[in-house]
Backbone as CSV, one residue per row, in Angstrom:
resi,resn,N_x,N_y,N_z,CA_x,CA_y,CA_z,C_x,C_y,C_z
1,UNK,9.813,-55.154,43.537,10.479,-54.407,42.482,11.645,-55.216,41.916
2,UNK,11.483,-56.482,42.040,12.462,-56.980,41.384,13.067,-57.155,40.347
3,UNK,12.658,-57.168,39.499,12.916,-56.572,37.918,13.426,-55.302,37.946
4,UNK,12.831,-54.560,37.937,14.159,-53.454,38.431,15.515,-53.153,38.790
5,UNK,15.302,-54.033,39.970,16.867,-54.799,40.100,17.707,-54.916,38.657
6,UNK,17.179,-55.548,37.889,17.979,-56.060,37.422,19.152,-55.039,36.607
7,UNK,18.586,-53.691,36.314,18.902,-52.773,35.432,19.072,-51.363,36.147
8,UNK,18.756,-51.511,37.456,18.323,-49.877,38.020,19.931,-50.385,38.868
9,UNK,20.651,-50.644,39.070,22.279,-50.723,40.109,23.235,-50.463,39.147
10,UNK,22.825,-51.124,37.851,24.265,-50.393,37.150,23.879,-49.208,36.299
11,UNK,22.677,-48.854,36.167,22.581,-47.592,35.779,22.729,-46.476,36.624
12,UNK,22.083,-46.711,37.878,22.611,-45.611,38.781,24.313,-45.539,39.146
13,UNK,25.065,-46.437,38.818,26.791,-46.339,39.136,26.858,-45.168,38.104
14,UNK,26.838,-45.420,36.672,27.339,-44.923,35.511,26.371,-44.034,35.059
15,UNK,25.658,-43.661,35.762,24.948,-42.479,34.908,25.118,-40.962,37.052
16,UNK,24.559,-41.816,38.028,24.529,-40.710,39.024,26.159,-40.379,39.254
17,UNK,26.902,-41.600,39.232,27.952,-41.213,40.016,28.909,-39.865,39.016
18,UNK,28.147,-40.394,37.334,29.319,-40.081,36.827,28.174,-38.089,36.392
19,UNK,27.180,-37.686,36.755,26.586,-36.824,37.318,26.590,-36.314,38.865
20,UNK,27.446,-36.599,39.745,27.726,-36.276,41.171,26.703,-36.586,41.958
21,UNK,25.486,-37.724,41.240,24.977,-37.710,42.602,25.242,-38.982,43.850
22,UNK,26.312,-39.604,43.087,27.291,-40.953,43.501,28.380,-40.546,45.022
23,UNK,28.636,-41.749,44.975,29.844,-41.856,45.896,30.672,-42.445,45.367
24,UNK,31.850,-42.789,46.216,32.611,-43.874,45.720,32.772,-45.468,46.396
25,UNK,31.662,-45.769,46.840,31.197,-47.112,47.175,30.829,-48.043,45.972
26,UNK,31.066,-49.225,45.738,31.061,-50.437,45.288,29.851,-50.325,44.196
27,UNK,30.073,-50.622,42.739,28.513,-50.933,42.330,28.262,-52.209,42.513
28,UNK,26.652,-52.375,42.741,26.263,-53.286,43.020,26.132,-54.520,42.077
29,UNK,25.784,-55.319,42.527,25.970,-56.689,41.073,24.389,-56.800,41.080
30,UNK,24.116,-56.646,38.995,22.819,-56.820,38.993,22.137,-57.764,39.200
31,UNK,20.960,-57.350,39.404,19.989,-58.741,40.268,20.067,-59.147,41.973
32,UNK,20.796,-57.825,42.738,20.304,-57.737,44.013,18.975,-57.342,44.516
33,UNK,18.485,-57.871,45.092,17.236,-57.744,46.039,17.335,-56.468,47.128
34,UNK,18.317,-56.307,47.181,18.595,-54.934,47.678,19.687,-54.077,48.109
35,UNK,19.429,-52.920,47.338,20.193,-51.605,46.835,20.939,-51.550,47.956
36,UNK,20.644,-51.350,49.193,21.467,-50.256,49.646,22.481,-51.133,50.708
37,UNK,22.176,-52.956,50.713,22.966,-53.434,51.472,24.478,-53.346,50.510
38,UNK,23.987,-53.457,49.148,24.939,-54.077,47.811,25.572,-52.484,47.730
39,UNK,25.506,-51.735,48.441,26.336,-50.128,48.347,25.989,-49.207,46.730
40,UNK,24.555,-49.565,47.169,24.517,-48.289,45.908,24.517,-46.940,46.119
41,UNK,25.442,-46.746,44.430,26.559,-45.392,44.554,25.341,-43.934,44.642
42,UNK,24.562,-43.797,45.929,24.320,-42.743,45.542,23.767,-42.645,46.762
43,UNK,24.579,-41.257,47.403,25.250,-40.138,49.035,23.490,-40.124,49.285
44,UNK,23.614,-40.416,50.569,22.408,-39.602,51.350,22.339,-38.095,51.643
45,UNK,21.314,-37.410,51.263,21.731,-35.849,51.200,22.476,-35.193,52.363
46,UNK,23.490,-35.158,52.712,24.112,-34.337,53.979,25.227,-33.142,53.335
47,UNK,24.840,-32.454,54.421,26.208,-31.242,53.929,26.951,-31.076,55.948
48,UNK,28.031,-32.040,55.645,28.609,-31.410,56.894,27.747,-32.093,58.404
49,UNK,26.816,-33.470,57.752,26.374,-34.306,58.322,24.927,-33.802,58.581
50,UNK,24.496,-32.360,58.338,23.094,-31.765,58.747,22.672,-32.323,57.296
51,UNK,20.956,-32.946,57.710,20.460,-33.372,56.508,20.155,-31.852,55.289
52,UNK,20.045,-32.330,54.132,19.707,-31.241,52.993,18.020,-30.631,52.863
53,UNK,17.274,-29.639,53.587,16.526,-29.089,53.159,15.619,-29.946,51.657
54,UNK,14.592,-30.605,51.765,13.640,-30.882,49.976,13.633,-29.532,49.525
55,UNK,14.508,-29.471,47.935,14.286,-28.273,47.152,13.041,-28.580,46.726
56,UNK,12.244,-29.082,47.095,10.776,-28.856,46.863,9.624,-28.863,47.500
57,UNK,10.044,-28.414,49.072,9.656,-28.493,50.038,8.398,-27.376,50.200
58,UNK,8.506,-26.115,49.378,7.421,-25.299,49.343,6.403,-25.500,48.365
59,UNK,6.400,-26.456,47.526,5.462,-26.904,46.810,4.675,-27.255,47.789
60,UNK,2.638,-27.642,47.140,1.899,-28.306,47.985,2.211,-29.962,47.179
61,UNK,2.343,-29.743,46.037,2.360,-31.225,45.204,2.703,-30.650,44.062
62,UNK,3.162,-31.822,42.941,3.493,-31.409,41.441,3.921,-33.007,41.065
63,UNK,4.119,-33.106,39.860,4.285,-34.057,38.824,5.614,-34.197,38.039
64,UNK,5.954,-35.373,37.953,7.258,-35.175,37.419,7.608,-36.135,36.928
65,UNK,8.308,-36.245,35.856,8.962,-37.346,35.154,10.510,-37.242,34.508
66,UNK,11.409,-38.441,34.795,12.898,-38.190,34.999,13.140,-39.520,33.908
67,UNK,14.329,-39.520,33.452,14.614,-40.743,32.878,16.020,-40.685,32.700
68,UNK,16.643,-42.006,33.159,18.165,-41.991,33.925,18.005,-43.095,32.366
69,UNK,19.360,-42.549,31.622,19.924,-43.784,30.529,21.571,-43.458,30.458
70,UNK,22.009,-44.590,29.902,23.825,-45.061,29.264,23.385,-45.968,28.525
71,UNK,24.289,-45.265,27.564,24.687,-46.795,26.533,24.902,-47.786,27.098
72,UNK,24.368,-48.808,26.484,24.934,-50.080,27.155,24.147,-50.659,28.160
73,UNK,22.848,-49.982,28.590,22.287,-50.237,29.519,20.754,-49.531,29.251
74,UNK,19.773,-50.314,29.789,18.751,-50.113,29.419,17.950,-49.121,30.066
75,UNK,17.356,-47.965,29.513,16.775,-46.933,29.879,15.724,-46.888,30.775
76,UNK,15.740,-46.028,31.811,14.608,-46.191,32.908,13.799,-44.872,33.127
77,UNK,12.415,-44.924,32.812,11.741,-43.532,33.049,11.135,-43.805,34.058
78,UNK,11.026,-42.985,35.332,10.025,-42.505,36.431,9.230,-41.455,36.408
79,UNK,8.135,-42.132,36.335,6.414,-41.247,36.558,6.398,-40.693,38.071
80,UNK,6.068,-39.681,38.712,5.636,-39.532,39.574,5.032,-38.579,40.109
81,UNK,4.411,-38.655,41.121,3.249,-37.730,41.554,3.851,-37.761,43.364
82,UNK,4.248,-36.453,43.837,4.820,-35.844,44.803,3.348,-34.698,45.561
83,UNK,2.926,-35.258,46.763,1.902,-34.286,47.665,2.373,-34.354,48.693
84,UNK,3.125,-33.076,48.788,3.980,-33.012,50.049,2.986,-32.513,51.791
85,UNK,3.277,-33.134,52.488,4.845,-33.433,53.071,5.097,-35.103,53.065
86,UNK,3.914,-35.822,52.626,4.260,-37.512,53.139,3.629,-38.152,51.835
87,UNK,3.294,-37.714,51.201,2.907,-38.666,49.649,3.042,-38.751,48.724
88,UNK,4.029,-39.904,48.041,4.288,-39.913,46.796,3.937,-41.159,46.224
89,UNK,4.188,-41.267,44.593,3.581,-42.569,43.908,4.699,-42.220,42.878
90,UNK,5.558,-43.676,42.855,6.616,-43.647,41.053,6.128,-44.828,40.477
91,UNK,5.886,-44.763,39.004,6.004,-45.414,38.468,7.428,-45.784,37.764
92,UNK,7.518,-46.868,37.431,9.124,-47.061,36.615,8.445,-48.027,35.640
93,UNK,9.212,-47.618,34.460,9.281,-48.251,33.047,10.529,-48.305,32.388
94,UNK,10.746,-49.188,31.888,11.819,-49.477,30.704,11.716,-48.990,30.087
95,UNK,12.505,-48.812,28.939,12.319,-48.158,27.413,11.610,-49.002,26.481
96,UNK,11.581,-50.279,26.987,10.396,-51.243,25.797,9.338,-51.478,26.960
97,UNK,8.438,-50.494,27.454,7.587,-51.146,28.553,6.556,-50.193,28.198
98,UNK,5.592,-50.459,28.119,4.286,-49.496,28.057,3.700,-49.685,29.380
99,UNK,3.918,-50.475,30.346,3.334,-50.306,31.495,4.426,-50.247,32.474
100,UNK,4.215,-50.110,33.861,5.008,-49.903,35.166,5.518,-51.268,35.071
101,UNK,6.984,-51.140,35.046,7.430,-52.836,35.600,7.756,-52.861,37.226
102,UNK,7.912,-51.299,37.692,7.385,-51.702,39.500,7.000,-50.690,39.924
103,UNK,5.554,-50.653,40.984,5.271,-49.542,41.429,5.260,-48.932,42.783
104,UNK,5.551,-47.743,43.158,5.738,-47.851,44.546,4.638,-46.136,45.008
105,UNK,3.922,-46.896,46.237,3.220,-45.600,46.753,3.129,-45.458,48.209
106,UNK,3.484,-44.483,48.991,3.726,-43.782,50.489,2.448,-43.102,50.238
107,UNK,1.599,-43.246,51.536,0.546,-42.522,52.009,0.925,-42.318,53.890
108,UNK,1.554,-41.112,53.507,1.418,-40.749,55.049,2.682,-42.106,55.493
109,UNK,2.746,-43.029,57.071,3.086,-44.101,57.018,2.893,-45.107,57.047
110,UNK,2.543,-45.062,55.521,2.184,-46.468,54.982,2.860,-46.995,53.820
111,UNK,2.817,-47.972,53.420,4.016,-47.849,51.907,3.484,-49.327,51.507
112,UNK,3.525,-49.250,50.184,3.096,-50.467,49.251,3.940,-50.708,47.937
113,UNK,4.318,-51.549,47.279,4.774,-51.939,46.092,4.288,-52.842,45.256
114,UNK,4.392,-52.522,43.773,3.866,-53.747,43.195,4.848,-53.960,41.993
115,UNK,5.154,-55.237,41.594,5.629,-55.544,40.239,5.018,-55.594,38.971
116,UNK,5.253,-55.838,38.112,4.402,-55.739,37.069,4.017,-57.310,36.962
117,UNK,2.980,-57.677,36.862,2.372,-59.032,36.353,1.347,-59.428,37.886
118,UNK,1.718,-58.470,39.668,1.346,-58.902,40.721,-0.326,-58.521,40.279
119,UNK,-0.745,-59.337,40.857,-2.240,-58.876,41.221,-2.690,-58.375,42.142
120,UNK,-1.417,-58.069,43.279,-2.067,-57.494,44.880,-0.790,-56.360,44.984
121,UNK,-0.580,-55.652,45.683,0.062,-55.016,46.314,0.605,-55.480,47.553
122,UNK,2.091,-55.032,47.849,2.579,-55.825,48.898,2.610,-54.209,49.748
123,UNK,2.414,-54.936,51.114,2.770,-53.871,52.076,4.038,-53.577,52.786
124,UNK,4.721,-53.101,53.227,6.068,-52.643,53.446,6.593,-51.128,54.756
125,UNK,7.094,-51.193,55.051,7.265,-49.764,55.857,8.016,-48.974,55.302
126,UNK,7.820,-47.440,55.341,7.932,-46.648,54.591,9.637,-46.412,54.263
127,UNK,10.221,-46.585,55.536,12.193,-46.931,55.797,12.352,-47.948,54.713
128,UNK,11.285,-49.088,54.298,11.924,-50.144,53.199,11.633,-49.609,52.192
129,UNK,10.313,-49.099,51.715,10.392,-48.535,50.452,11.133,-47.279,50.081
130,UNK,11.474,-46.494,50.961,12.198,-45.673,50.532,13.776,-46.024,49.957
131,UNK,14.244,-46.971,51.538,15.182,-48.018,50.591,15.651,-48.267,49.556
132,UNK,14.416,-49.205,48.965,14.619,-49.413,47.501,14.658,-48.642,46.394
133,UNK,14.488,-47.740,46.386,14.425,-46.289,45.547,15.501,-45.232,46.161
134,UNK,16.477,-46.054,47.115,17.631,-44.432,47.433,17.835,-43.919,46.351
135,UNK,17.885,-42.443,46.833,18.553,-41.654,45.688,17.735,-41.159,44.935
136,UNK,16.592,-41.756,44.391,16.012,-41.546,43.427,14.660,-40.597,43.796
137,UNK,14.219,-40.548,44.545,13.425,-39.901,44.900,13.553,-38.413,45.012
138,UNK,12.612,-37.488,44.190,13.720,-36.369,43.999,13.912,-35.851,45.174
139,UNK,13.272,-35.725,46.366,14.082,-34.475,47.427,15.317,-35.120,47.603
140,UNK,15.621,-36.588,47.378,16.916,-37.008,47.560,18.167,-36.697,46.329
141,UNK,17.810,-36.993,45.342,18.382,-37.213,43.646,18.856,-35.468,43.966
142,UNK,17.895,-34.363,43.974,17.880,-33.029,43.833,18.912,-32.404,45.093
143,UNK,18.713,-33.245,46.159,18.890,-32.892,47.450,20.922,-33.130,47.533
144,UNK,21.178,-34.156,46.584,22.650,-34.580,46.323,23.348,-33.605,45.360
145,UNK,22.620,-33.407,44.631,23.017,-32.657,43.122,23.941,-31.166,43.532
146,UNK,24.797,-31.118,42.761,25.600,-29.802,43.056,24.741,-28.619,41.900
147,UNK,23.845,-28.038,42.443,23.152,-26.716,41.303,24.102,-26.265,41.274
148,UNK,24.082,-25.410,43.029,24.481,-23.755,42.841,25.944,-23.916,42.105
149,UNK,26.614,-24.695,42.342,28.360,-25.326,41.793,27.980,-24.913,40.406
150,UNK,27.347,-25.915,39.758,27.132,-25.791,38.131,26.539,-24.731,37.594
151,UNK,25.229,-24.087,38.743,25.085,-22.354,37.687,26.134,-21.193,37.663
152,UNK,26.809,-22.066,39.043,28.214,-20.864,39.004,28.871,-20.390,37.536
153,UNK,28.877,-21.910,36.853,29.677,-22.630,35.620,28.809,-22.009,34.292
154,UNK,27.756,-21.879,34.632,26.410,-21.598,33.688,26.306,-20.017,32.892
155,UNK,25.632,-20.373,31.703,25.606,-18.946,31.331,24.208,-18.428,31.511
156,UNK,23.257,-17.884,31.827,22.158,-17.214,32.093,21.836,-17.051,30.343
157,UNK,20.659,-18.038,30.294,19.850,-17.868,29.105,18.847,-16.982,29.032
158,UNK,18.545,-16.588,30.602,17.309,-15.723,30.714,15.983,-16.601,31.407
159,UNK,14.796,-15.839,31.412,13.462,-16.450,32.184,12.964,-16.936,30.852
160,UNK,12.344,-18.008,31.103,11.189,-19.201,30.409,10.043,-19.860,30.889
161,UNK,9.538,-19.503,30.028,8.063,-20.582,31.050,8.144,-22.370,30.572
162,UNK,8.615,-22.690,31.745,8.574,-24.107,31.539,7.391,-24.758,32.366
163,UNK,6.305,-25.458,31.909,4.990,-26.198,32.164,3.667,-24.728,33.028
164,UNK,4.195,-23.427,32.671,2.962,-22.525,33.310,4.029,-21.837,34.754
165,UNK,5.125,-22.359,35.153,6.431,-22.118,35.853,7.388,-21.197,35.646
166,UNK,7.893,-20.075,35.373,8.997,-19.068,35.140,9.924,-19.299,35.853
167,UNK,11.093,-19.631,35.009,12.490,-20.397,35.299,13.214,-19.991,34.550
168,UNK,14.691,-19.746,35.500,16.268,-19.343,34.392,16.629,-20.389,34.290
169,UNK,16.753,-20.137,32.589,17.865,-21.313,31.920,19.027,-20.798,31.926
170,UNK,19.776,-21.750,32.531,21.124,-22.346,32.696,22.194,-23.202,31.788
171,UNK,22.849,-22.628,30.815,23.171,-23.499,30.375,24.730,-23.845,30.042
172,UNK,25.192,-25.026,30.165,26.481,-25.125,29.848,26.630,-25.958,28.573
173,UNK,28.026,-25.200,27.843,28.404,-26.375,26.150,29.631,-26.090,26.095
174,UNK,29.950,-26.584,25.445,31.447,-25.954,24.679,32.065,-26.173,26.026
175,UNK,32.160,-27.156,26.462,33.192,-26.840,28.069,34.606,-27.010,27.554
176,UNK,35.663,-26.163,27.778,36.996,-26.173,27.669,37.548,-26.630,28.824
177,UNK,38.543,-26.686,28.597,39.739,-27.726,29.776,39.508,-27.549,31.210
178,UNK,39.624,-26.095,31.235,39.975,-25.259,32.677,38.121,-25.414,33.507
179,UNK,37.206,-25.801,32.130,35.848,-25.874,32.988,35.492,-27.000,33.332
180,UNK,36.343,-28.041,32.699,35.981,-29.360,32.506,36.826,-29.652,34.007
181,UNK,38.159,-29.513,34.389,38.321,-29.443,35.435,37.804,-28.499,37.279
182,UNK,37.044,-27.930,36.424,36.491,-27.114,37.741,35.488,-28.385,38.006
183,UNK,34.498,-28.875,36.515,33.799,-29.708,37.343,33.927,-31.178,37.478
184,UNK,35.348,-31.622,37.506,35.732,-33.028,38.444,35.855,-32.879,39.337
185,UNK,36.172,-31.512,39.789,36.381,-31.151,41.086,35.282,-30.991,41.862
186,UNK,34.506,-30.406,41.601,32.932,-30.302,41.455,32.340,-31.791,41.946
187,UNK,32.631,-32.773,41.226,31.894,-34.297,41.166,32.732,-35.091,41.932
188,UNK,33.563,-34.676,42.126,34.881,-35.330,43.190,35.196,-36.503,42.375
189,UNK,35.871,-35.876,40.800,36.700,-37.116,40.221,38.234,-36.695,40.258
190,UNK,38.993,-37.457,41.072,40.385,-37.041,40.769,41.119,-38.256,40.221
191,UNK,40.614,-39.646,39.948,41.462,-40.788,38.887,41.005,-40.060,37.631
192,UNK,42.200,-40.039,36.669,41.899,-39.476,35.607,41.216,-40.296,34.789
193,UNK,40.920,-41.505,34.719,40.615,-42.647,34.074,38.794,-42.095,34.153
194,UNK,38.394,-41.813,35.641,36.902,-42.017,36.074,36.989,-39.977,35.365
195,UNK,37.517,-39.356,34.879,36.831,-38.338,34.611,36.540,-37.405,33.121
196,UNK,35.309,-37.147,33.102,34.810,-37.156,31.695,35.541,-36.305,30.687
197,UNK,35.144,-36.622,29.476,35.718,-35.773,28.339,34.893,-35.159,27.845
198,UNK,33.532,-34.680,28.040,32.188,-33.847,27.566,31.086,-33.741,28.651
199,UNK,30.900,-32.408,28.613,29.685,-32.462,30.090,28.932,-31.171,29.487
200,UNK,27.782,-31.684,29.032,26.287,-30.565,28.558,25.444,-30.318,29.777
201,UNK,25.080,-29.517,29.924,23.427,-29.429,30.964,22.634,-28.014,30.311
202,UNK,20.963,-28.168,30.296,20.115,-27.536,29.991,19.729,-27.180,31.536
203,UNK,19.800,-26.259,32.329,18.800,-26.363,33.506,17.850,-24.915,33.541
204,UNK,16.389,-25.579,34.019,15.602,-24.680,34.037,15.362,-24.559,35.596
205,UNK,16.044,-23.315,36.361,15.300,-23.367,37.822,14.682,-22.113,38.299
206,UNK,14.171,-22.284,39.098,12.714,-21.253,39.780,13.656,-20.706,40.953
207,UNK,13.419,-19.570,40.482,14.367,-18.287,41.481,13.640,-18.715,42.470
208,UNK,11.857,-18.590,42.647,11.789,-18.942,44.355,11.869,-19.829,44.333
209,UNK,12.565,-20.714,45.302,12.579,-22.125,45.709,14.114,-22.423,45.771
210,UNK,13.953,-21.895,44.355,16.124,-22.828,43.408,15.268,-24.460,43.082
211,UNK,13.946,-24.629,43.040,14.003,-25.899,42.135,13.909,-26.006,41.098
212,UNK,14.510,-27.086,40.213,14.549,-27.186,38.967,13.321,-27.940,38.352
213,UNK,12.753,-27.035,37.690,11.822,-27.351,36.678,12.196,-28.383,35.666
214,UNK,13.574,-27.987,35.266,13.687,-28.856,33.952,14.936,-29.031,33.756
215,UNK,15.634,-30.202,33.381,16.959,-30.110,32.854,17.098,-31.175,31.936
216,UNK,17.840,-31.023,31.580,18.972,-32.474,30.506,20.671,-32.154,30.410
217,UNK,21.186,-32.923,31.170,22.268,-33.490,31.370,22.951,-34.940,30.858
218,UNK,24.292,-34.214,30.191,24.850,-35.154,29.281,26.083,-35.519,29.731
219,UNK,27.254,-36.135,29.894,28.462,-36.784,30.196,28.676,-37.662,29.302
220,UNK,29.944,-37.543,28.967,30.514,-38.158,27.959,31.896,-38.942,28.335
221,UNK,32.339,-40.076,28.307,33.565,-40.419,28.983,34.460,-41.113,27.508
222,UNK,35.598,-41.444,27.862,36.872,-41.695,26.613,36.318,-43.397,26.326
223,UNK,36.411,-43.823,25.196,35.914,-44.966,24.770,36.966,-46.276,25.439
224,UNK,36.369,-47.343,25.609,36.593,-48.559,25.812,36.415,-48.253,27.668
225,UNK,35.727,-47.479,28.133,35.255,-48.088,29.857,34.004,-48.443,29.621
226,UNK,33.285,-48.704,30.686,32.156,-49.565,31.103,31.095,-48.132,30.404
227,UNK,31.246,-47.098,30.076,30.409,-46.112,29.460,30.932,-45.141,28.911
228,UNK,30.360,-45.178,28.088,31.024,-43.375,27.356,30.078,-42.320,27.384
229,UNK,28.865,-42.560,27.193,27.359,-41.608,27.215,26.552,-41.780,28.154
230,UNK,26.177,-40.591,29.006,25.334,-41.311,30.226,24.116,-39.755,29.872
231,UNK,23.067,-39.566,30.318,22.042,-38.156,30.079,21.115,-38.873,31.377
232,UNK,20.437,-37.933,31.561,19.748,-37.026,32.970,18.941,-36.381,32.153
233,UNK,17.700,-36.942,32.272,16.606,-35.667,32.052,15.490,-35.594,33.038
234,UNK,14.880,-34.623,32.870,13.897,-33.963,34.264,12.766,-33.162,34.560
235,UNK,11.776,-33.067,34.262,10.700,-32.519,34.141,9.577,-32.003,35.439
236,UNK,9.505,-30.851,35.608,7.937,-30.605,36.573,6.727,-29.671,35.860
237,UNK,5.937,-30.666,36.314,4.378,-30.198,35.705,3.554,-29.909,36.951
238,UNK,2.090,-29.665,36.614,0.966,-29.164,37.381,1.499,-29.099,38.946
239,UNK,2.614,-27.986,38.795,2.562,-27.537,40.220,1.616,-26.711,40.769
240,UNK,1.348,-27.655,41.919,0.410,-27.038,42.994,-1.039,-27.269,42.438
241,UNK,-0.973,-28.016,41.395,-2.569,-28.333,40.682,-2.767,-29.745,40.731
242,UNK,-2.185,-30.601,41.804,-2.839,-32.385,41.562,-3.899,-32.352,41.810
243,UNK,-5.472,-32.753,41.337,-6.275,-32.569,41.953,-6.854,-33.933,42.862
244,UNK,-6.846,-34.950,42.087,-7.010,-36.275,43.283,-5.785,-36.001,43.683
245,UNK,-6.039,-36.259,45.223,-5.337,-36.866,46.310,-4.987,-38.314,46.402
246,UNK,-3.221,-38.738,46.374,-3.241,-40.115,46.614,-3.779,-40.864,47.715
247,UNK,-4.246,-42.356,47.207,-4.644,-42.888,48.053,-4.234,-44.321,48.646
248,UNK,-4.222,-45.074,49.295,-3.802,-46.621,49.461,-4.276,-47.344,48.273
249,UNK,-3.838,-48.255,47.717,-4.063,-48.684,46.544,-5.407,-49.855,47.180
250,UNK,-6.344,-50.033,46.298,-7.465,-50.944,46.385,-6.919,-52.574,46.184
């Protein structure tokens, strides 16, 4: 997944951290070979050191596609296909990529990756590939995320069918001072420098479960830092309908 590298460490600083799903560890310098020695900014799910429950743990499988962008930095969409409890497959693309520039698939414990241009698949253990994708993987990405905090914040749009799914939208705009500070507090920003001046979210989530079907999330920060615009978007489809089963790649 090396190419990846090159663009996936400083987008995850400035787009998760500055969405709470960060820490405050070091961003990494692009073009590491790997994430998580170089301290990338984004918490392993714990509350109080007990790991976080997958908010999507009662699914059998479903489909999903996310795409982490900032100005200034080049946009990354993930394809993926989730058959729980041990199999997943992401694709990742750029914003100028019509194909996967790296791919990664867990069968059970087994784990493989490929770059874009490889002709084979490399094999790997499932602790490394997961690795390379901290964070990103949603029971992790979802598993960090402060919901219940932000629907606190939220106004109840009501039920929607998002992809055949019935989900309350959630939504926050217009944030004024006193909300804008509930949620630095929220994201654990207290340098005033690191905390935003605009924060949107669309969220669509499923009363059973509390997973989110759908969102788009926006942050906005004061001009001349390393970002001013960062968005989060998020999608689930054919839940509980994958019908091939993943397999080891040929």
């Amino acid at each position: 997944m090396r190419r990846l590298f090159l663009v996936l460490p400083v987008l995850l600083a400035v787009v998760l951290v500055a969405c709470g799903g960060g820490s405050s560890t070091s961003t990494p310098t692009p073009g590491s070979s790997d994430l998580s020695s170089q301290g990338t900014p984004v918490a392993t799910p714990t509350v109080s050191g007990t790991p976080v429950p997958d908010p999507f743990a009662s699914l059998q499988s479903y489909r999903y596609d996310m795409n982490l962008s900032a100005d200034g930095s080049t946009s990354i969409e993930i394809k993926g296909t989730v058959e729980n409890p041990d199999n997943v497959r992401m694709d990742f693309y750029l914003s100028d990529s019509a194909t996967p520039i790296s791919s990664l698939i867990i069968v059970g414990q087994q784990a493989w990756t490929q770059n874009e241009g490889d002709e084979s698949w490399t094999s790997l253990s499932v602790a490394d590939a997961e690795g390379e994708v901290s964070g990103l993987m949603p029971k992790d990405f979802w598993g960090t995320f402060p919901i219940d905090q932000l629907v606190a914040l939220s106004k109840d749009q009501g039920t929607e069918n998002v992809n055949g799914v019935q989900a309350h939208h959630y939504q926050i705009s217009q944030v004024d001072a006193a909300t804008m500070a509930k949620l630095s507090e929220i994201f654990g920003s207290t340098d005033e420098s690191d905390q935003p001046t605009s924060f949107s979210m669309d969220l669509w989530r499923v009363d059973s479960g509390g997973w989110p079907a759908k969102a788009t999330i926006n942050v906005g920060y004061p001009p001349g830092g390393q970002v001013t615009n960062g968005q989060i978007t998020w999608e689930v489809s054919d839940v509980n309908a994958v019908t091939e089963s993943l397999q080891p790649p040929q």
